[in-house]
KOLGURO-748829 format. One record per residue (C-alpha): residue number from 1; z, y, x. Coordinates in steps of 0.02 Angstrom, whole numbers, plus 32768, in hexadecimal, padded with zeros to 4 digits. Each point is the difference from the previous one (the first is absolute). Layout:
k: NUM | z: Z | y: Y | x: X
...
***
This chain:
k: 1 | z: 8009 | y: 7CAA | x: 7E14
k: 2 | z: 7F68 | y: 8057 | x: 7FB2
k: 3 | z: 7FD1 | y: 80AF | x: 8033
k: 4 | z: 8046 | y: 8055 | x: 7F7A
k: 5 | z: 809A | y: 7FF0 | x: 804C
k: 6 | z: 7FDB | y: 809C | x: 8059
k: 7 | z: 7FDE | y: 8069 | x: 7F65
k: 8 | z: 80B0 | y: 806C | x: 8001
k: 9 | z: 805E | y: 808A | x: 8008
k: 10 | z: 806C | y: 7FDC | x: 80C2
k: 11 | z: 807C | y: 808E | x: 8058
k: 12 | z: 8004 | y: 7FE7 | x: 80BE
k: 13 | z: 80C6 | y: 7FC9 | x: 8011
k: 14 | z: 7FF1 | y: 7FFC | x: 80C6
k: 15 | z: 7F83 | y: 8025 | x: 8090
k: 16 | z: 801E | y: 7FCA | x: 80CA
k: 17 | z: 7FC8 | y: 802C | x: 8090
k: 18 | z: 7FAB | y: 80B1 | x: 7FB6
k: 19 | z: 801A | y: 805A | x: 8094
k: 20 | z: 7FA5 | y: 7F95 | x: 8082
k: 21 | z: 7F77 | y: 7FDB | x: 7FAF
k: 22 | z: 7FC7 | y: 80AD | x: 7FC1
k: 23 | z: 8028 | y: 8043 | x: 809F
k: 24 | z: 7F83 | y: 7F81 | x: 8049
k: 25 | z: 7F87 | y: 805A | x: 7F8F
k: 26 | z: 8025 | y: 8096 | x: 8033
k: 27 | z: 806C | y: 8054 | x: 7F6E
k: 28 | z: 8063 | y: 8097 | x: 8022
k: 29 | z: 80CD | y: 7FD7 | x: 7FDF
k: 30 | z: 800A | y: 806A | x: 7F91
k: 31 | z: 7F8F | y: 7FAD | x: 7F84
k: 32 | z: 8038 | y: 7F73 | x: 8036
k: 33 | z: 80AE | y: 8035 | x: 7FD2
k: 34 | z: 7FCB | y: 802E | x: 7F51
k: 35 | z: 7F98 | y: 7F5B | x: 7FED
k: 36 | z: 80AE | y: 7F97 | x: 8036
k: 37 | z: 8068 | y: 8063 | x: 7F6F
k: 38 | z: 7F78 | y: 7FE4 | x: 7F7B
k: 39 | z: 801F | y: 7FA1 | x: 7F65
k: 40 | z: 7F5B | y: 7FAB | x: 7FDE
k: 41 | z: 7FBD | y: 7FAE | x: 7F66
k: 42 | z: 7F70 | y: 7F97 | x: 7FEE
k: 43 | z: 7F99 | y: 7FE0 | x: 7F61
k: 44 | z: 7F88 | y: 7F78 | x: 8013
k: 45 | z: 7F79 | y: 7FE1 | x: 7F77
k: 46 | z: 7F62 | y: 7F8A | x: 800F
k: 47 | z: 7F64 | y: 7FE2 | x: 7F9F
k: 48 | z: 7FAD | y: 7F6E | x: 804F
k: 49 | z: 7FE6 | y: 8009 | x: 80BD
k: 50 | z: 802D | y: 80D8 | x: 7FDC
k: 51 | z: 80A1 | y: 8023 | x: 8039
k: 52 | z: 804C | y: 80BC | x: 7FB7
k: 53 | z: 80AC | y: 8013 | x: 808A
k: 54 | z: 806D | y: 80B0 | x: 7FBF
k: 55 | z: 807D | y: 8025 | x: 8081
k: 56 | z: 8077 | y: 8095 | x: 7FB9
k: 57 | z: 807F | y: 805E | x: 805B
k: 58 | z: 8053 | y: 808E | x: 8013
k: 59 | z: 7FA9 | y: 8048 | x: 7F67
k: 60 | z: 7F5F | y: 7FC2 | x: 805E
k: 61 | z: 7F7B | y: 7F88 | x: 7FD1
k: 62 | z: 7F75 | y: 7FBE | x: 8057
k: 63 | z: 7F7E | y: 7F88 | x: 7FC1
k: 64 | z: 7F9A | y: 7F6B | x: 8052
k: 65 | z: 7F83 | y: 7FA1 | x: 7FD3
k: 66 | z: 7FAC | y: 7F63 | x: 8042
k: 67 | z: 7F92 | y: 7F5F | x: 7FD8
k: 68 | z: 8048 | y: 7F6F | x: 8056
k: 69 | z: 7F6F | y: 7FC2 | x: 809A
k: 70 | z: 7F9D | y: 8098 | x: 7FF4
k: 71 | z: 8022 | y: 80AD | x: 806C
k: 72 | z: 806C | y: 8078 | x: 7FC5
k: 73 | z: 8051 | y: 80A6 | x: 8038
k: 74 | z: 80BA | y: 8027 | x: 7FCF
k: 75 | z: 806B | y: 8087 | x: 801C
k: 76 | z: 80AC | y: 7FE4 | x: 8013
k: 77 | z: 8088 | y: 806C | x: 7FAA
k: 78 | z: 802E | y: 805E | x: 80BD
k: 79 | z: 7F3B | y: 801C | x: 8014
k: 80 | z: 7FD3 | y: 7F83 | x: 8063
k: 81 | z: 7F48 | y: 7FD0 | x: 7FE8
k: 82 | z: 7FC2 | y: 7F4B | x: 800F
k: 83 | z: 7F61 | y: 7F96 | x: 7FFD
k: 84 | z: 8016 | y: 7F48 | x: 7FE1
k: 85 | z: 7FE1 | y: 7F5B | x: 7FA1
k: 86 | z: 80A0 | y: 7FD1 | x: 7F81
k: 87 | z: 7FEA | y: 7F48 | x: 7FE4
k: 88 | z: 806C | y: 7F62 | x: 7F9E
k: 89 | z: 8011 | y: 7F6A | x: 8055
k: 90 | z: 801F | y: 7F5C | x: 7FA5
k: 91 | z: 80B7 | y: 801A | x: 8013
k: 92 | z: 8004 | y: 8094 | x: 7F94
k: 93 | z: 8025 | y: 8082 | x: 80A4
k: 94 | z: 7FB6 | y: 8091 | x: 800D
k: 95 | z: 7F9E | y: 8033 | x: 8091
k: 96 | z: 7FBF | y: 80BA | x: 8057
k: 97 | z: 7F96 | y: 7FFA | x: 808E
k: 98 | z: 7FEC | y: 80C9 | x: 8033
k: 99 | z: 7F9C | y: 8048 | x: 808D
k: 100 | z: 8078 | y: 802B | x: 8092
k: 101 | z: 804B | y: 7F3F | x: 8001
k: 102 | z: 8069 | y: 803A | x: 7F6A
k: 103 | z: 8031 | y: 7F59 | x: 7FAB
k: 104 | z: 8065 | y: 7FF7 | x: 7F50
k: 105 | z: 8051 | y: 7F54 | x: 7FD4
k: 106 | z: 804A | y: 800E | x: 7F46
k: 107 | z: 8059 | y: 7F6E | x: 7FA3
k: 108 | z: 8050 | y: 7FFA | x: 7F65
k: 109 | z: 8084 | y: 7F84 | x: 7FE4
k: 110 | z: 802A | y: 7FA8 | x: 7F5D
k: 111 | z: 808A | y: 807B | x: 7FCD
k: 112 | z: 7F86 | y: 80A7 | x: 8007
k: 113 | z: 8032 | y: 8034 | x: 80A2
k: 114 | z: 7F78 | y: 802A | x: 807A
k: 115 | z: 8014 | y: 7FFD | x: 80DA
k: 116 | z: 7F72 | y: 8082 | x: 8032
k: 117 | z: 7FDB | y: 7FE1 | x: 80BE
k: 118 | z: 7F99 | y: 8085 | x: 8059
k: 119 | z: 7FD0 | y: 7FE0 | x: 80BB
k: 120 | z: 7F9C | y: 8056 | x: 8086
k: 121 | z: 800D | y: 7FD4 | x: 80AE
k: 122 | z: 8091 | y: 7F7B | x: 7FE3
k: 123 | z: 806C | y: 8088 | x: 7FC6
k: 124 | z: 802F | y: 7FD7 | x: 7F47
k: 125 | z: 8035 | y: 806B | x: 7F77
k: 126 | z: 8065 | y: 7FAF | x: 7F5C
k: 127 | z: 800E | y: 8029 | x: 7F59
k: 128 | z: 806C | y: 7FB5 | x: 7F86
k: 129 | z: 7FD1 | y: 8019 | x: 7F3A
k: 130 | z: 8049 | y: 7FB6 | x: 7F6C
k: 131 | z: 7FAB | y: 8017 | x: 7F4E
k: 132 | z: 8052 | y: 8072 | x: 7F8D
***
């Protein structure tokens, strides 16, 4: 699978273990609340090692932008600000080292639909999107 595989348009169909893991990082329930009930899409564009990701919802958008192996900061949709390195290995995953331990694990499988694993401190928060 080449990389642009990930180019797409991908709506979150389910997320697990949401309330653990941002309560690990300290998120007040009732954000965390509204981040569980969310219904999250994902645009994903590329230009060479530049990566474009649109997340959309609830008539909100934010935008991120990274080069794969060099530093980046991204802020996430609930406002959640991170430094890291986004990198793809060989198998085509995609990988987010963060400060704070924060570790993202994405794969996309041959059908479009991508497992988005985000851990801290072995606690592991999943996301489930499948392209549009």
């Amino acid at each position: 699978m080449d990389r642009s595989a990930w180019n797409g348009k991908f709506k979150m169909t389910e997320q697990r273990n949401v309330e653990e893991f941002l309560g690990k990082l300290g998120v007040p329930a009732a954000q965390i609340k509204a981040i569980k009930a969310m219904e999250l899409t994902n645009e994903i564009t590329s230009a060479g090692d530049d990566y474009t990701m649109k997340q959309t919802s609830g008539g909100k958008e934010n935008i991120m932008k990274v080069t794969l192996d060099k530093e980046s900061t991204v802020q996430t949709l609930d406002g959640m600000v991170l430094k890291g390195v986004v990198t793809i290995d060989a198998n085509n995953e995609m990988w987010g080292k963060y400060e704070d331990g924060i570790v993202e694990h994405m794969v996309i499988d041959k059908d479009g639909v991508i497992t988005d694993k985000i851990t801290k401190d072995g606690t592991c928060l999943v996301r489930l999107f499948k392209r549009c």
